[in-house]
N, C-alpha and C positions, 0 to 999 in steps of 0.2 A: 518566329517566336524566339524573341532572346531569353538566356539561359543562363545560370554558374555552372549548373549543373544535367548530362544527361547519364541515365542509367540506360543500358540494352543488356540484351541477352541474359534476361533474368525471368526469373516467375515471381508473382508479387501475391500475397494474399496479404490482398486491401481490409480485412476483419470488416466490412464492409453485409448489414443483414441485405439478405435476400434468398433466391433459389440455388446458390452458386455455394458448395462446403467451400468456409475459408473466404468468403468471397476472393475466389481464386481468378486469377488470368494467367496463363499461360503464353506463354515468350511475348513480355509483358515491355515496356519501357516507362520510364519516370522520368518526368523534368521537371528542374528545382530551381528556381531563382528567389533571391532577396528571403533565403530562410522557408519560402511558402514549397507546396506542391501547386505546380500552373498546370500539371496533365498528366496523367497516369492510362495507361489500356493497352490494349493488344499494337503488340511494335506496329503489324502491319497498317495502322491507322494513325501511325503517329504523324502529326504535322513538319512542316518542313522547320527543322530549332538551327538556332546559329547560340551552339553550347562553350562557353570557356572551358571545360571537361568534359569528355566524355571517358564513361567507363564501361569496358565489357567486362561481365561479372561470370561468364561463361556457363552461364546455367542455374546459380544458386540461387535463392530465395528470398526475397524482397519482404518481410513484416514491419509494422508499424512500431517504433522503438519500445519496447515491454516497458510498463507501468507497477509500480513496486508500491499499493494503493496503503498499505499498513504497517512502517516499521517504527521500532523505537532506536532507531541509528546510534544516538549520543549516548553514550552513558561515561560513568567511569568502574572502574575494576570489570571481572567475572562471577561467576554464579557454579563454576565447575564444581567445586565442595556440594552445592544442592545437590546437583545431579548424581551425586554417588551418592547422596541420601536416599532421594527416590529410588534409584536401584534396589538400597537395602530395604526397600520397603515403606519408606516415609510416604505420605503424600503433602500434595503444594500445599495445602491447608496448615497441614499439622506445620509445616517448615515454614511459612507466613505468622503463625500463629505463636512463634518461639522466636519470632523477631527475627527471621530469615524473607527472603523472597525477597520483595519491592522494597522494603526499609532496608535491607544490608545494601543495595544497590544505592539508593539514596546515599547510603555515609560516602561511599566511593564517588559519587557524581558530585555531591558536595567538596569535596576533598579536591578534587581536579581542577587546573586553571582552565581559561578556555582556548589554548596552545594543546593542553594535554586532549580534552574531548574533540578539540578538532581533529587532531593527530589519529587518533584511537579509531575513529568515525569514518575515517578516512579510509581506512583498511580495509574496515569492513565494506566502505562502500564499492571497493574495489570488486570485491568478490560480484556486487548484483551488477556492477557494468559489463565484467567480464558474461556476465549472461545474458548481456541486452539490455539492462535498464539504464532508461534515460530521464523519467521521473521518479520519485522517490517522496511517499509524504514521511514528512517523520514527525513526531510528537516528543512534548516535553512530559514528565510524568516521575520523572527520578531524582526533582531537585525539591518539592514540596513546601519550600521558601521560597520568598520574592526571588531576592538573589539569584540563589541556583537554579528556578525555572526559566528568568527573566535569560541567566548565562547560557543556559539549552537552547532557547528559542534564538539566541544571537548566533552561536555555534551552526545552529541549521540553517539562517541564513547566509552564510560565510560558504557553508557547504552548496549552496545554489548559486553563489557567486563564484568560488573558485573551483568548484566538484565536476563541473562540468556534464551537469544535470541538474533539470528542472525542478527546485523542491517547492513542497507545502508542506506547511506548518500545523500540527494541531496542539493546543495548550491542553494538556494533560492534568488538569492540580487536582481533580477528586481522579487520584490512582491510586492512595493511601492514605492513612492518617500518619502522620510523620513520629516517631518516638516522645518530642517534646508534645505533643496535645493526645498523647494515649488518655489523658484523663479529662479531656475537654473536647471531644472531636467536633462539638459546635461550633466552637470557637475556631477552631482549624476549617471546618467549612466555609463561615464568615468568610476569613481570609481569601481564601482558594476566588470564593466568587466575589467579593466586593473588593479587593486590593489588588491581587495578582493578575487578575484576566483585566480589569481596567487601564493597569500600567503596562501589561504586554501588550494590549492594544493599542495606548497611546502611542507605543513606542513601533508600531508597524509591525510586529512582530507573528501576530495571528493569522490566519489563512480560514481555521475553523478550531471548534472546538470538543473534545473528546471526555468522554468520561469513564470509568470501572463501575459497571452496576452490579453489582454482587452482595450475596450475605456477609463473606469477610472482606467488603470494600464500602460502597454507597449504594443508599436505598433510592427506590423512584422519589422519594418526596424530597430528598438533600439532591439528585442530579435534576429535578426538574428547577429546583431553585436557579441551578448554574444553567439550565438551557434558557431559564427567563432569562437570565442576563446576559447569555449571547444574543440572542432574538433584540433587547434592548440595542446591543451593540449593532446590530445589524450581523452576525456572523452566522453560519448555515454550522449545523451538531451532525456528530455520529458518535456515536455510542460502541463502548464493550458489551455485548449481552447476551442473557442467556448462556456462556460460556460452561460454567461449572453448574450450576440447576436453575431450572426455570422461575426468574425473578419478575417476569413479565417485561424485560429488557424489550423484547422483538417490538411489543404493542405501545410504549413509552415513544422509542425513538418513530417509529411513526403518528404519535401523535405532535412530535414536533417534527413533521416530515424534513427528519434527519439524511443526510447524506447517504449513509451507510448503517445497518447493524454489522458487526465486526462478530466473530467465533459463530454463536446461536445455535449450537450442538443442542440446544434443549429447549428452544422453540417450540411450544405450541401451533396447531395449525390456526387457530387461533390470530396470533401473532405474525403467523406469514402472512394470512389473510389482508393483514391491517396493515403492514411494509406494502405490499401489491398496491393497497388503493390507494399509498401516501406516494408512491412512486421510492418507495427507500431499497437502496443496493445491499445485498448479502456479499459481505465480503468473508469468504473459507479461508480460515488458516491451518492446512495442515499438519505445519513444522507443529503449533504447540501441541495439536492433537499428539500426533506420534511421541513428542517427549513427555508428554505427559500421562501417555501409556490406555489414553481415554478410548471408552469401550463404543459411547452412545455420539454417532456421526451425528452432523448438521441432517438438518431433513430436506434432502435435497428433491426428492421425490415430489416433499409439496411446495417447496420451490418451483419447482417444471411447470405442477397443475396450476398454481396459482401465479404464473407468469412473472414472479421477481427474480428481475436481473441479480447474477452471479457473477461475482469478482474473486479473483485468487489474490495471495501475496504472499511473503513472506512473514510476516508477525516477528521482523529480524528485533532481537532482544536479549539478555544476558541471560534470564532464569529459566524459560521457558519455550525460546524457539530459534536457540542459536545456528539458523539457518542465514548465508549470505548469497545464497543460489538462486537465482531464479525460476531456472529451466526445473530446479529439483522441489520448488515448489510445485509447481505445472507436475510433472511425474506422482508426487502425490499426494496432489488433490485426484488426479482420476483413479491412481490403484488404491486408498485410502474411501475415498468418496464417490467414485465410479462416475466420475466426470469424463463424457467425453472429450478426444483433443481438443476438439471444434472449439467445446465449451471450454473448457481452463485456457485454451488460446485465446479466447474470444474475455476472458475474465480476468488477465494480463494486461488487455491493450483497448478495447470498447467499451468491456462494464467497469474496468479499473479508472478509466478517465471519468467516465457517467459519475463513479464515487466520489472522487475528488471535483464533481464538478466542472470537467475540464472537456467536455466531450465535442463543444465546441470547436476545439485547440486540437485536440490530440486523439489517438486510441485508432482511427482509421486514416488510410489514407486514400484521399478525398482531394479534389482540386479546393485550394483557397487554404487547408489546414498547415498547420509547420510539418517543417519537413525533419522529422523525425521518426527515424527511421534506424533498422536491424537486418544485418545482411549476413545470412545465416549459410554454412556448410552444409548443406541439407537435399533431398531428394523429395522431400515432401514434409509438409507442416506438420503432421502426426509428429515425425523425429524429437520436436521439441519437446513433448511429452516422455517419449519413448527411454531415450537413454538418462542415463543419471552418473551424472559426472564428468561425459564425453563434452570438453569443447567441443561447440558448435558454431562459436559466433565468429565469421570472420571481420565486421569492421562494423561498428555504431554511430550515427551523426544523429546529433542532438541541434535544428535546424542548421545553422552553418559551423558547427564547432564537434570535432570528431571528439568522440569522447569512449 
């Protein structure tokens, strides 16, 4: 067997379902050519490889490179003045509702060349490789004109060419109503779905597309408009919903067997129900949770019963989840939402590609898949959850390009 690449003396938890926590193997070996995985299992079975590298990793831990299924990466400016609102007592409503939250964001992301949100994004993204992520979706949502959504979606493509990580794209335009159509939001929907998403489309720019369904955002009857007109396009939805009160977001995006509902803290069971039978991913975020100070968890309980898959991520964003960790995502989602490791690991790397559609590609490691891949300072997978803050990663490849 020819090879770039051979791994030994590691433990590899393939996130692989079966009877095995972790789908784990123990003193495990990996070989990598032309970017694929050609063989992965127990060393003592490995075939005879004629490797251009081989590495002894003397023990550490082999995972599938972490999946970052929900950020809003690009922006321009901060949100830190909210946050000492909130403190004092504000909530996101009242601070959205006095021209704060996603519109203050918007001037700032309007304002930026796309040197500057590349630069800025950059940083940030640093933080989630440094914890293992090697894809990354990111959505546009903070330019709510042609222009500066169409500048977002360039920017996030730049960042998957030079980032050194896999991105996707979601078009964001019902995230707000923008200051200039406070008094015409028809009209600013109009736009959103017949101008913007056909010219980011035209322009390659989409992957899929996302929307804010909420009382202080868009109703099911203005986001079902804009899911016809993905489905026209051919593009797969996933939805914000359910986040701040039960809009019937859960039961919407599975009627357009959506990719993902994203937050769903206030999900009916109802609504879980109907994600189960449309096959749609619950993706937990619990950075905004924690900043947001929110009392009423995702219902994860009927999540379990009703068998819909669980994705973690970061919700990385300026107002509400200025989280750039990945590991400290994973940490809590389980002390927060009482996820097991299994699970927030398993919601990182196998239900985070399912969400993005990618599970083909990525999420486990699997002979024929890319070889992307996290090679962790670790004694056992649980760790990933465990500590918060601790380096743990010691090196990331994103198929043949370390990242």
């Amino acid at each position: 067997m020819k090879a770039d690449r051979l791994l030994i003396d590691c433990h590899v938890a393939t996130m692989v379902e079966g009877t095995v926590p972790y789908g784990a193997i123990q003193d495990a070996a990996v070989v990598v050519a032309d970017g694929r995985i050609v063989w992965v299992g127990p060393r003592a079975d490995l075939p005879a490889v004629d490797a251009t590298e081989t590495e002894r990793l003397d023990g550490r831990w082999v995972t599938p490179g972490l999946i970052d299924c929900h950020t809003h990466l690009v922006f321009g400016g901060d949100r830190s003045t909210e946050f000492e609102q909130r403190l004092g007592g504000a909530t996101y409503e009242q601070i959205a509702r006095a021209g704060g939250g996603i519109v203050s964001s918007v001037r700032a992301t309007r304002a930026a060349s796309e040197d500057d949100l590349f630069a800025s994004a950059m940083t940030r993204l640093a933080g989630l490789k440094a914890t293992g992520v090697t894809t990354v979706e990111i959505k546009s949502g903070y330019g709510l004109d042609r222009a500066t959504e169409l500048k977002m979606l360039r920017v996030a493509r730049r960042i998957g060419r030079e980032g050194g990580v896999r991105v996707r794209t979601s078009y964001l335009g019902l995230h707000a109503v923008p200051p200039e159509y406070r008094d015409d939001r028809a009209a600013y929907v109009d736009l959103a779905i017949d101008d913007i998403l056909p010219a980011a489309h035209a322009e390659g720019l989409v992957d899929a597309v996302d929307a804010y369904c909420e009382p202080i955002a868009f109703s099911t009857d203005e986001v079902s408009r804009l899911f016809d007109k993905a489905r026209a396009l051919g593009l797969r939805v996933k939805l914000h919903a359910d986040q701040l009160s039960n809009g019937g977001g859960a039961a919407l995006a599975a009627r357009y067997q959506a990719l993902s509902a994203d937050h769903i803290e206030h999900a009916t069971e109802y609504g879980v129900a109907a994600m189960a039978a449309a096959g749609v991913v619950a993706v937990l975020l619990p950075g905004a949770y924690l900043m947001l100070r929110e009392t009423q968890a995702p219902p994860v309980d009927l999540l379990r019963r009703h068998g819909v898959r669980i994705a973690v991520a970061t919700d990385c964003n300026p107002g509400t989840s200025p989280v750039t960790s990945m590991t400290a995502a994973l940490n809590l989602a389980c002390v927060q939402f009482r996820l097991t490791p299994e699970e927030a690991l398993a919601g990182a790397t196998r239900e985070a590609a399912r969400a993005l559609g990618m599970l083909d590609e990525i999420g486990t490691l699997e002979t024929d898949k890319a070889a992307d891949l996290a090679i962790w300072d670790i004694s056992r997978p649980a760790e990933l959850c465990y500590w918060l803050g601790k380096p743990l990663l010691n090196a990331a490849y994103r198929s043949r390009t370390h990242v």
